[in-house]
C-alpha positions as CSV (number, residue, x, y, z in Angstrom):
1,X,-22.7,9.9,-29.0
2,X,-25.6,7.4,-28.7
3,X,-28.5,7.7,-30.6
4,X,-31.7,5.2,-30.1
5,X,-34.2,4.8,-33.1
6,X,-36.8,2.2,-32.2
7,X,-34.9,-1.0,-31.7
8,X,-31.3,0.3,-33.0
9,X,-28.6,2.2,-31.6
10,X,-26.4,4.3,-33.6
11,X,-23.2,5.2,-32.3
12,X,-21.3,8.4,-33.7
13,X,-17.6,9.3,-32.8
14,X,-14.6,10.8,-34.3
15,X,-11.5,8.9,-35.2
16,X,-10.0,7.8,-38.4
17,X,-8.3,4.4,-39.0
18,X,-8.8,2.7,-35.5
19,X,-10.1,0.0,-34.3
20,X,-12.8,0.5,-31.9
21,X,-13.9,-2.7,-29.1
22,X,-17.2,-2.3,-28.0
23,X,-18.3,-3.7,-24.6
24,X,-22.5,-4.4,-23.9
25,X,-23.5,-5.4,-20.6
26,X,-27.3,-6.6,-20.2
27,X,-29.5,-8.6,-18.5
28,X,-32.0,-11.4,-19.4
29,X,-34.7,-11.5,-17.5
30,X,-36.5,-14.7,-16.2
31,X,-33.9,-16.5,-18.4
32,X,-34.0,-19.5,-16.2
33,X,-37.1,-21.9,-15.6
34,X,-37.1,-23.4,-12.5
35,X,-38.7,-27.8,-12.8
36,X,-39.2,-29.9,-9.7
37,X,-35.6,-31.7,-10.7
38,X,-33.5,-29.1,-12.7
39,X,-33.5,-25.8,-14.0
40,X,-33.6,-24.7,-17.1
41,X,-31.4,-21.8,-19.3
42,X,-32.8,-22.2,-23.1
43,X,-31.9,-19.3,-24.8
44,X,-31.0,-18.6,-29.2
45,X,-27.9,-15.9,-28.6
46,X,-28.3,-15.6,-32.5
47,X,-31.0,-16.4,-34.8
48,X,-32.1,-16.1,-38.6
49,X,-33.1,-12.6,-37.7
50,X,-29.3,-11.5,-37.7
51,X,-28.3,-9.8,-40.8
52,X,-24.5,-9.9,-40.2
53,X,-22.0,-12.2,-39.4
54,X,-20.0,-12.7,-36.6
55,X,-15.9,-13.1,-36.4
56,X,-15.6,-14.9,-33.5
57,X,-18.5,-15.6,-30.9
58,X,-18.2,-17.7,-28.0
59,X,-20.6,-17.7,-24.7
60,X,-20.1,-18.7,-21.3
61,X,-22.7,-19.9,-18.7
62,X,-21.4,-20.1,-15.3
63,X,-23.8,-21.8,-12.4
64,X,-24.5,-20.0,-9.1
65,X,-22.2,-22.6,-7.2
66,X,-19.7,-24.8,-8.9
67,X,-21.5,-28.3,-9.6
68,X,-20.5,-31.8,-11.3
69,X,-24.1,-32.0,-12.7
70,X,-24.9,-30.6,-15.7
71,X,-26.4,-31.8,-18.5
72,X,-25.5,-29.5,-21.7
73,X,-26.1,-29.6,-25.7
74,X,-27.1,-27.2,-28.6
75,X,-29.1,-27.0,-31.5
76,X,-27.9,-25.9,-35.5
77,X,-24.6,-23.7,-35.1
78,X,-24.7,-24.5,-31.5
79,X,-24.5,-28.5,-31.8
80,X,-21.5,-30.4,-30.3
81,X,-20.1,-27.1,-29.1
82,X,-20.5,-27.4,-25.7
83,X,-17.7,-28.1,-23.2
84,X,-18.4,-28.9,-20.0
85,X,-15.7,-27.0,-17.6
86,X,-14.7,-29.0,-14.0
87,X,-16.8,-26.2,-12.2
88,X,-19.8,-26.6,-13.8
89,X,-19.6,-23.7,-16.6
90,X,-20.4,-24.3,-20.4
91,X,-18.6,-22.9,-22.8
92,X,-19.9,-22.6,-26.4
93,X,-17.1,-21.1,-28.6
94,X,-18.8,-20.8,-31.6
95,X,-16.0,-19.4,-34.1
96,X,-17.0,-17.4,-36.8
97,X,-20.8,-17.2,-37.5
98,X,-22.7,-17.1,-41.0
99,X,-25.5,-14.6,-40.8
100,X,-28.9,-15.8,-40.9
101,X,-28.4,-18.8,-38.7
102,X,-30.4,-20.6,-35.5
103,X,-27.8,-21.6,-32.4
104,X,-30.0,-21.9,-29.7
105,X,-28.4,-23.4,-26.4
106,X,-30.1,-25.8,-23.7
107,X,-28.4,-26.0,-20.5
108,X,-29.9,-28.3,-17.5
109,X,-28.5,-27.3,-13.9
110,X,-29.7,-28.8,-10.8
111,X,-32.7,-27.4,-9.4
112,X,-30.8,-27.1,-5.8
113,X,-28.9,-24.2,-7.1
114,X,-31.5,-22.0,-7.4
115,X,-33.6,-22.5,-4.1
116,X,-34.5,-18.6,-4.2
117,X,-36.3,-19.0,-7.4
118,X,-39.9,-19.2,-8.3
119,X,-40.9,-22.9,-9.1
120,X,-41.8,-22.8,-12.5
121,X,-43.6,-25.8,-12.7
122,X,-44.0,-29.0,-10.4
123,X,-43.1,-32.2,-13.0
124,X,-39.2,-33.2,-13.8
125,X,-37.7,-32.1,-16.6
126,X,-34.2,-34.4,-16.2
127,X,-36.0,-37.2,-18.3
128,X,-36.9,-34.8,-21.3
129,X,-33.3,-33.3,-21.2
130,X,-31.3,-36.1,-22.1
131,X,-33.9,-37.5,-24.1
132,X,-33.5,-34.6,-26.4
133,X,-29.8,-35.0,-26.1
134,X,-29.8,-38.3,-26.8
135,X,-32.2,-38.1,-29.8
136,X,-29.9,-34.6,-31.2
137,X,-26.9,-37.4,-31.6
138,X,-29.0,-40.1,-32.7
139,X,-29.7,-37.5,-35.5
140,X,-26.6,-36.6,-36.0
141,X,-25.1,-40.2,-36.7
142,X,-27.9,-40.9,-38.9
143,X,-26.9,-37.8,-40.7
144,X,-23.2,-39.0,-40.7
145,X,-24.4,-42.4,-41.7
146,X,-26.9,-41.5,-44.5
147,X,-24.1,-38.6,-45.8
148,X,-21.7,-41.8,-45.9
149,X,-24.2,-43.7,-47.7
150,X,-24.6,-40.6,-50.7
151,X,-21.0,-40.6,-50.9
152,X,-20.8,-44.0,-52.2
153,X,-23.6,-43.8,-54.3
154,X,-22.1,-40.3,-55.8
155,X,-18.8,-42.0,-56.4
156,X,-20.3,-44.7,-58.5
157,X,-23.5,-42.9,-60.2
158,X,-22.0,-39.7,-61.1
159,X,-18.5,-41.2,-63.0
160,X,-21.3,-43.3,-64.8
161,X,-23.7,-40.9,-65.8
162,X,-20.8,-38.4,-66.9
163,X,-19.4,-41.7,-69.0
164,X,-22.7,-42.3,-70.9
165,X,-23.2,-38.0,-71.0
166,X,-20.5,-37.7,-72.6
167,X,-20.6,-40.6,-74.7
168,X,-23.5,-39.7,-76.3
169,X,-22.4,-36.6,-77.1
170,X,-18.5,-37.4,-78.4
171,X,-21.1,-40.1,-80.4
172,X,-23.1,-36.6,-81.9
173,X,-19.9,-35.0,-82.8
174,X,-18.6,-38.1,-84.8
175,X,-22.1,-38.3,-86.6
176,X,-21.7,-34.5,-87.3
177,X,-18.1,-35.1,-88.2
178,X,-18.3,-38.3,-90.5
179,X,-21.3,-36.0,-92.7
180,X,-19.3,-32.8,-93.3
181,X,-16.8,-35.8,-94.9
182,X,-19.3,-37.3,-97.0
183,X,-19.7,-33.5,-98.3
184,X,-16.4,-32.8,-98.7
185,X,-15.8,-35.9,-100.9
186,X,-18.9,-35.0,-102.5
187,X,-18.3,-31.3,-103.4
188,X,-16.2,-30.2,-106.5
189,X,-13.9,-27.1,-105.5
190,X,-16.6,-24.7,-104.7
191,X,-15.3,-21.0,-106.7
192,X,-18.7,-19.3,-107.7
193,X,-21.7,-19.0,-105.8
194,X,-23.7,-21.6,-104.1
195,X,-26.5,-22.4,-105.6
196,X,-29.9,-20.5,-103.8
197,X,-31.8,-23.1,-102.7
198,X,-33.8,-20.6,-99.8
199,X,-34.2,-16.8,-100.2
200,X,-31.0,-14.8,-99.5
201,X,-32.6,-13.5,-96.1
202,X,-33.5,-17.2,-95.3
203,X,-30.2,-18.3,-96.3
204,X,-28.4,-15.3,-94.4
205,X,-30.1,-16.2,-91.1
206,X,-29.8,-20.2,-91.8
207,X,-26.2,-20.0,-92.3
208,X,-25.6,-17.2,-89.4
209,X,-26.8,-19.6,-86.3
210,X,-30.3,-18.1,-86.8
211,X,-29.6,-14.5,-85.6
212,X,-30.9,-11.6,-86.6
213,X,-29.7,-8.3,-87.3
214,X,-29.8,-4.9,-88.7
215,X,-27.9,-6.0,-91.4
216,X,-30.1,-8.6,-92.5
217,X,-32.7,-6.0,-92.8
218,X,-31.5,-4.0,-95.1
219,X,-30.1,-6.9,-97.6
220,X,-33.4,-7.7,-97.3
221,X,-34.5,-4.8,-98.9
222,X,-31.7,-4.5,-101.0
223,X,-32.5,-8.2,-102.1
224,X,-36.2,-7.1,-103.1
225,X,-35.0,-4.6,-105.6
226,X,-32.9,-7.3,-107.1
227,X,-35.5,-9.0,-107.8
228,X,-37.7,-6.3,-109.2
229,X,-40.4,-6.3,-106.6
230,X,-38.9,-2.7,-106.0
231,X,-36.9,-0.2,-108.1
232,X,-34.4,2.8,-106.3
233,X,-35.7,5.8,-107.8
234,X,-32.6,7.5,-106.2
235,X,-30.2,6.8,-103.4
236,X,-32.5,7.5,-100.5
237,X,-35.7,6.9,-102.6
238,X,-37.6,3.2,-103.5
239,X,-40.8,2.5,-104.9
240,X,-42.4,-0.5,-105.2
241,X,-43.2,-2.6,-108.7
242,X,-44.8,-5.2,-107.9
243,X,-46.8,-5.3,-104.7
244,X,-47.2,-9.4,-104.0
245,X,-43.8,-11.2,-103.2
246,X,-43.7,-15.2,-103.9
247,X,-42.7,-15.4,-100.4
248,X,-44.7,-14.5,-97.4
249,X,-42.0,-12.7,-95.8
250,X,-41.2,-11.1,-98.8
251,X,-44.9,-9.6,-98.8
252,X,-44.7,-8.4,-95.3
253,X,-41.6,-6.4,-95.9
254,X,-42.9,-4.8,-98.7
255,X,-45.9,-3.8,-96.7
256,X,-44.2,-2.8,-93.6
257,X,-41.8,-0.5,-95.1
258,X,-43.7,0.8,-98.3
259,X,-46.8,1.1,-96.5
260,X,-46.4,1.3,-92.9
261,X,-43.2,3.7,-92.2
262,X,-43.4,4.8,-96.4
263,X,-46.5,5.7,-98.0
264,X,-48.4,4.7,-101.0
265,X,-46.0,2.1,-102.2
266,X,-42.8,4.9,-102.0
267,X,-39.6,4.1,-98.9
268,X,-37.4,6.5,-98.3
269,X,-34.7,6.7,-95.6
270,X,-36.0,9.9,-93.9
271,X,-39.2,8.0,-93.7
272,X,-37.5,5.4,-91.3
273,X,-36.1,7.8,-89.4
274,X,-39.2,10.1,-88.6
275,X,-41.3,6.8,-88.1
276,X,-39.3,5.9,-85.4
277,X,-38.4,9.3,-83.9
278,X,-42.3,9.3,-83.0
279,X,-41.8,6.9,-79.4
280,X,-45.6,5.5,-80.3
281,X,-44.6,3.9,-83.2
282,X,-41.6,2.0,-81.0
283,X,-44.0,-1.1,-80.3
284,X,-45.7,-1.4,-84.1
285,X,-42.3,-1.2,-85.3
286,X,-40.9,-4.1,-82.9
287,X,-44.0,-5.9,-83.8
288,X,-43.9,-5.7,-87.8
289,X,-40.0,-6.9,-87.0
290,X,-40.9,-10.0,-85.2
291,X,-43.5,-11.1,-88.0
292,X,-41.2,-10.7,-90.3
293,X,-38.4,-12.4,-88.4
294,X,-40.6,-15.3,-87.9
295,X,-41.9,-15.6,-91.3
296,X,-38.9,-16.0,-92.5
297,X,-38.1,-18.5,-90.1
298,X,-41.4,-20.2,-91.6
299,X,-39.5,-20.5,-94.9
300,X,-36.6,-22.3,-93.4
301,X,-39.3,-24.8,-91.7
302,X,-40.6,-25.7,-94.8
303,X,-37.4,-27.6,-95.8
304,X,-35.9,-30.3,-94.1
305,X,-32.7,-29.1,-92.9
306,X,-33.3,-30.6,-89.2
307,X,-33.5,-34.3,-88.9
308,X,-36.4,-35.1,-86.3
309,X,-35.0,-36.3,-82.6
310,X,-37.6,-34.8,-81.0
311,X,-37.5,-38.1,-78.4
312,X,-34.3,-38.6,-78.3
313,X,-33.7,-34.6,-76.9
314,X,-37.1,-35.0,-74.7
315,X,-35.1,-38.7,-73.4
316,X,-31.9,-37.1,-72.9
317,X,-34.0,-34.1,-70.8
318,X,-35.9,-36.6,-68.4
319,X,-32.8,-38.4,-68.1
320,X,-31.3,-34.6,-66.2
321,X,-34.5,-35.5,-63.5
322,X,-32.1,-39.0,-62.4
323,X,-29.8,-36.3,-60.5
324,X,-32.0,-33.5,-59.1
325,X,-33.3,-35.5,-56.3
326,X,-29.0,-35.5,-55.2
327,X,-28.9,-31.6,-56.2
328,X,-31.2,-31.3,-52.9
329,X,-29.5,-34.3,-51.0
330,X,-26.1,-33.4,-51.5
331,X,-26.3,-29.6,-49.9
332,X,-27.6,-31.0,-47.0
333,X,-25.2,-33.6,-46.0
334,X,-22.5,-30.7,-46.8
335,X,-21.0,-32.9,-49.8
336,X,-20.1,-29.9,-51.6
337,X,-17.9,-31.2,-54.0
338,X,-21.1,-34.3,-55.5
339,X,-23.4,-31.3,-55.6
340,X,-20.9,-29.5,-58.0
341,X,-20.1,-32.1,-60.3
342,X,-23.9,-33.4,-59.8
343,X,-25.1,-29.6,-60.9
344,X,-23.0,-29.7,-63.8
345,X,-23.8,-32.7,-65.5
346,X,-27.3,-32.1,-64.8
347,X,-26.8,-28.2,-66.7
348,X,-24.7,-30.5,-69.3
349,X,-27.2,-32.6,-69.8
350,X,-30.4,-29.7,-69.9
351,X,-27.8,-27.7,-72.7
352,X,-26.9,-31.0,-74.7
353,X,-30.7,-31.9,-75.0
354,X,-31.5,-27.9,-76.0
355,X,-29.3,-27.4,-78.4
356,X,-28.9,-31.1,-80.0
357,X,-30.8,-30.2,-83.2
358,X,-28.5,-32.0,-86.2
359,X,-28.6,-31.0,-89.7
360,X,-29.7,-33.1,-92.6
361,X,-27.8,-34.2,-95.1
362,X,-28.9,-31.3,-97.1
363,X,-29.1,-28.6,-94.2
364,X,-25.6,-29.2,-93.3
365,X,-24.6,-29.2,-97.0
366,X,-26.0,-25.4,-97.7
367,X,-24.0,-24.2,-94.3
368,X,-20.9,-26.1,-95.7
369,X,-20.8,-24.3,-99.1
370,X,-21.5,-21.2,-98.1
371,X,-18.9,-21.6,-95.3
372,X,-17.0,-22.3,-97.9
373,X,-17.5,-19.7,-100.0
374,X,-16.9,-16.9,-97.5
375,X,-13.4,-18.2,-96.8
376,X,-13.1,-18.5,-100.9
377,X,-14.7,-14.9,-101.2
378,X,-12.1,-13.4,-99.1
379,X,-9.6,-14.2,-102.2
380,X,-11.7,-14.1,-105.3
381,X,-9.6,-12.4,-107.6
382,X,-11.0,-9.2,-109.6
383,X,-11.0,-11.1,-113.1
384,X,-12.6,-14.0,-111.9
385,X,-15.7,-12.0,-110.2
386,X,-16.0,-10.2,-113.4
387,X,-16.9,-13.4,-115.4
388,X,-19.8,-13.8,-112.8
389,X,-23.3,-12.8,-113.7
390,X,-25.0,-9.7,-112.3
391,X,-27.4,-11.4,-110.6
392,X,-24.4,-14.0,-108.9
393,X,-22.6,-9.9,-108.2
394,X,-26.0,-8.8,-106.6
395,X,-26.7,-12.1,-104.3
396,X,-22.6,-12.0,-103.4
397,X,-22.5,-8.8,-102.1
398,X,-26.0,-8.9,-100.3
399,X,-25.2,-12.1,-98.6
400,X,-21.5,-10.5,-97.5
401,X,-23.7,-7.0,-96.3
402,X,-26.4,-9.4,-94.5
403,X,-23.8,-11.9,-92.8
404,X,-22.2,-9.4,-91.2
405,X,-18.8,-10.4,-91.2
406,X,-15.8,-7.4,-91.6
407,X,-13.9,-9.2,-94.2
408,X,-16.6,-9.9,-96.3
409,X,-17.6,-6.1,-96.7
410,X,-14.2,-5.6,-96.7
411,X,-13.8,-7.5,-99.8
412,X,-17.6,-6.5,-101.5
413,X,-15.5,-2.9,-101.2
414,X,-12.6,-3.5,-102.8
415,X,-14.1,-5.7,-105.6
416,X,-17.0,-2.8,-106.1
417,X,-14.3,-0.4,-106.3
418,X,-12.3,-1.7,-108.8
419,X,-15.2,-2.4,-111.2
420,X,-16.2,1.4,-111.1
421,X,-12.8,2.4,-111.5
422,X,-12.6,0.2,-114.9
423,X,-12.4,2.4,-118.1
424,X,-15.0,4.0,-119.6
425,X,-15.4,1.7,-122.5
426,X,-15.9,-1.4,-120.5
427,X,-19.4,-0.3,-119.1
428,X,-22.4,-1.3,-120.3
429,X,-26.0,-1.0,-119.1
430,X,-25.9,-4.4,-116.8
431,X,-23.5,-2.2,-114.7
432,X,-26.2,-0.1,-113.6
433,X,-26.8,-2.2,-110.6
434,X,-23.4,-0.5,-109.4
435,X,-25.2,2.2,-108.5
436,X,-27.6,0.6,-106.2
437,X,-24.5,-0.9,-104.3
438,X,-23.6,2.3,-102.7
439,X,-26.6,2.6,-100.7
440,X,-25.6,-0.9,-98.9
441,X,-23.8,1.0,-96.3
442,X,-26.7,3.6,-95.8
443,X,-29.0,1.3,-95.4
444,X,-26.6,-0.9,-92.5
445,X,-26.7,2.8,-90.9
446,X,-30.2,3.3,-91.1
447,X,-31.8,0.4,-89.9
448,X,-29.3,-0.4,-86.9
449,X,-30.0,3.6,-86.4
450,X,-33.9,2.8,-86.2
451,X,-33.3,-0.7,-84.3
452,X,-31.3,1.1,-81.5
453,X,-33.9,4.1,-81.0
454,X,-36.3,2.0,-81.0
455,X,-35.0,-0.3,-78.2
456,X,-33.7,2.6,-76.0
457,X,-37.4,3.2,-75.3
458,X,-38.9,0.0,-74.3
459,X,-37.3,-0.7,-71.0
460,X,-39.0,-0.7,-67.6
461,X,-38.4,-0.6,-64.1
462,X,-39.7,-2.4,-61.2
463,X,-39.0,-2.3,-57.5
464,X,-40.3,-4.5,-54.7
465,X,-39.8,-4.4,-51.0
466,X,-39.9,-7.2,-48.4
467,X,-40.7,-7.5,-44.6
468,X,-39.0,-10.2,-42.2
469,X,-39.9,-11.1,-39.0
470,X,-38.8,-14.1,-37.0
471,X,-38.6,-15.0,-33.1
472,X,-35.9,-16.6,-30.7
473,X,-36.1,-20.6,-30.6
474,X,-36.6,-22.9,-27.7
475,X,-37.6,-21.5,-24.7
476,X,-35.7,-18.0,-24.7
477,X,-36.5,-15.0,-27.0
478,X,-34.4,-11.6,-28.4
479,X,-31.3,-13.4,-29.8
480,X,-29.0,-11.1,-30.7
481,X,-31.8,-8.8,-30.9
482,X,-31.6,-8.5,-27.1
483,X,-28.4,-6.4,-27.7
């Protein structure tokens, strides 16, 4: 069954694993044009318009009468497939076909042949035929020619740029390299805590490639009841001491969460969670998170940990620009294999200058020892974390909660564990902070609770449509649309 709807026919039949040849017979209409010297066939068999590919497509023009005079070429896809047969037919076999491609044919016959036909048009048309021809090959050889020339250059300029890429950046490792020596040789055998030279959620996100994350959040909090700003009034229950933080960030916690999703100064858990229940307070609460992401960030800015190559990474970057004129080139001589190793190095280069931001001595001395101390943490024996203060207890076990790293909450567990289960007698009132220890992991669950709802809600969708259109080439029209 053959249904038409507008310019498409849909065929329907029954049948199950076969493979099904389809034969379409029509006729072009005024597909010749008749000169005083030759006529004409100029006709696109396929165009961009076609939205499939083809297997195998070949076409074959046959003349009225045989004849010895033709003159036949192509354009695109159709280009240097033409073959000439001893009786005057031209055969185009075409292969396989990408979709989306021009192939338009141009086929000169003597105008004898067709006496019966309507003179199109009284001047020659010989002369413009195989000037075309002639200037189609002339192209082509230039394009040969010019491809050849790229390929030298790209053997030459692309080993070269790669060598001084990646010379320049084996030379950044080294640099990187011979400092974390110096501080080696520097550093005595690192067993207690670093020294805090930042705020713990400053030092958290410094040390953790600058990412953010729940868990940050609530050793955040938990560090601004270390430090009395706020007091735990009971496991799900805070209330704030002392309102004005030294620290800007710190401020802007304590007013986002005592003030914003708590009330009057008072946090509580449940608060959180009915604060962001409420889908209209999804976009304050992203908003109050990203100010106090970035003021933290702030803090970090204020030291120098980053040493300035602001024009070295804005050299490096131009210097990408040397190979994007090839990243056009190279596609359209077809040397696919330069426009590969062309588009990496110029991505290489684009990512070395982006992320090229090397530590100062003292930045990359603050990542070191606390590197170092969460391997050393992971074996800190019970005895030994007992001789630590109760502050060095508090800031250890919010920087293993805020790092978030398995082994070092792993370990904050087991050594919090032990030092409840000590006997009776050993306690004393600076153990009291034990208590506020167990909240660590309610507070993990709670924010990345409230972080999730509150992203589930601000997504969006978009849709968009488009319209083609597009016409045969050359003198013919329909393409494949003529089917």
């Amino acid at each position: 069954m053959v249904e038409r709807e507008g310019e498409y026919y849909n065929i329907h039949r029954k049948g199950n694993n076969e493979t099904i040849t389809v034969q379409l017979h029509y006729t072009i209409q005024d597909g010749v044009k008749v000169y005083e010297d030759y006529a004409q066939f100029y006709w696109p068999f396929f165009s961009q318009e076609n939205e499939t590919r083809y297997g195998h497509f070949k076409v074959t023009v046959y003349p009225p009468s045989p004849t010895r005079d033709v003159i036949a070429f192509g354009y695109d896809e159709a280009f240097s497939k033409e073959i000439i047969q001893p009786d005057g037919s031209v055969v185009y076999n075409f292969g396989a076909v990408p979709r989306r491609t021009n192939g338009d044919i141009r086929i000169g016959y003597n105008a004898e042949l067709f006496s019966d036909a309507r003179v199109a048009s009284t001047e020659p048309i010989k002369d413009q035929l195989l000037n075309e021809q002639e200037n189609l090959l002339a192209t082509a050889e230039s394009k040969i020619k010019t491809g050849e020339t790229l390929s030298s250059i790209a053997r030459i300029a692309l080993p070269a740029f790669a060598f001084i890429l990646i010379f320049l950046i084996v030379k950044s490792m080294l640099e990187v390299r011979a400092k974390h020596s110096a501080i080696r040789r520097e550093m005595k055998v690192l067993n207690a805590l670093p020294e805090q030279v930042m705020s713990l959620p400053a030092t958290i996100l410094f040390t953790s490639y600058n990412h953010f994350s729940p868990q940050a959040l609530a050793s955040a909090l938990l560090d601004l009841v270390r430090q009395g700003y706020v007091t735990k009034v009971a496991d799900d229950h805070f209330e704030v001491v002392h309102r004005e933080g030294t620290l800007h960030h710190e401020r802007l916690l304590i007013n986002w969460l005592f003030y914003t999703v708590g009330k009057d100064g008072h946090f509580r858990f449940s608060d959180l969670k009915s604060y962001t229940k409420n889908e209209k307070n999804h976009d304050r609460y992203h908003t109050d998170l990203t100010n106090w992401q970035k003021a933290v960030k702030e803090e970090i800015q204020t030291h120098d940990f980053y040493e300035n190559k602001k024009s070295y990474r804005i050299w490096v970057g131009f210097s990408s620009l040397i190979l994007f004129p090839f990243l056009i080139l190279f596609p359209v001589y077809d040397l696919v294999l330069a426009f590969i190793v062309s588009l990496s190095l110029f991505c290489t280069t684009l990512l070395y200058a982006l992320a090229y931001r090397p530590k100062t001595y003292e930045g990359a001395k603050i990542v070191y020892e606390w590197k170092q101390f969460r391997v050393n943490y992971k074996h800190l024996t019970q005895s030994d974390w007992q001789s630590w203060s109760e502050d060095e207890r508090m800031r250890a076990y919010i920087y293993g909660l805020g790092i978030h790293e398995k082994s070092l909450r792993n370990k904050n567990d087991e050594l919090v564990t032990a030092f409840k289960n000590r006997p009776s007698s050993h306690h004393d009132q600076t153990d009291d902070w034990i208590t506020m220890t167990s909240i660590g992991s309610v507070a993990v669950t709670n924010f990345t609770t409230a972080s999730h709802t509150t992203s589930s809600s601000t997504s969006s969708t978009s849709s968009s449509g488009s319209t083609s259109s597009g016409s045969g080439a050359g003198g013919g029209g329909g393409g494949s649309g003529a089917f």
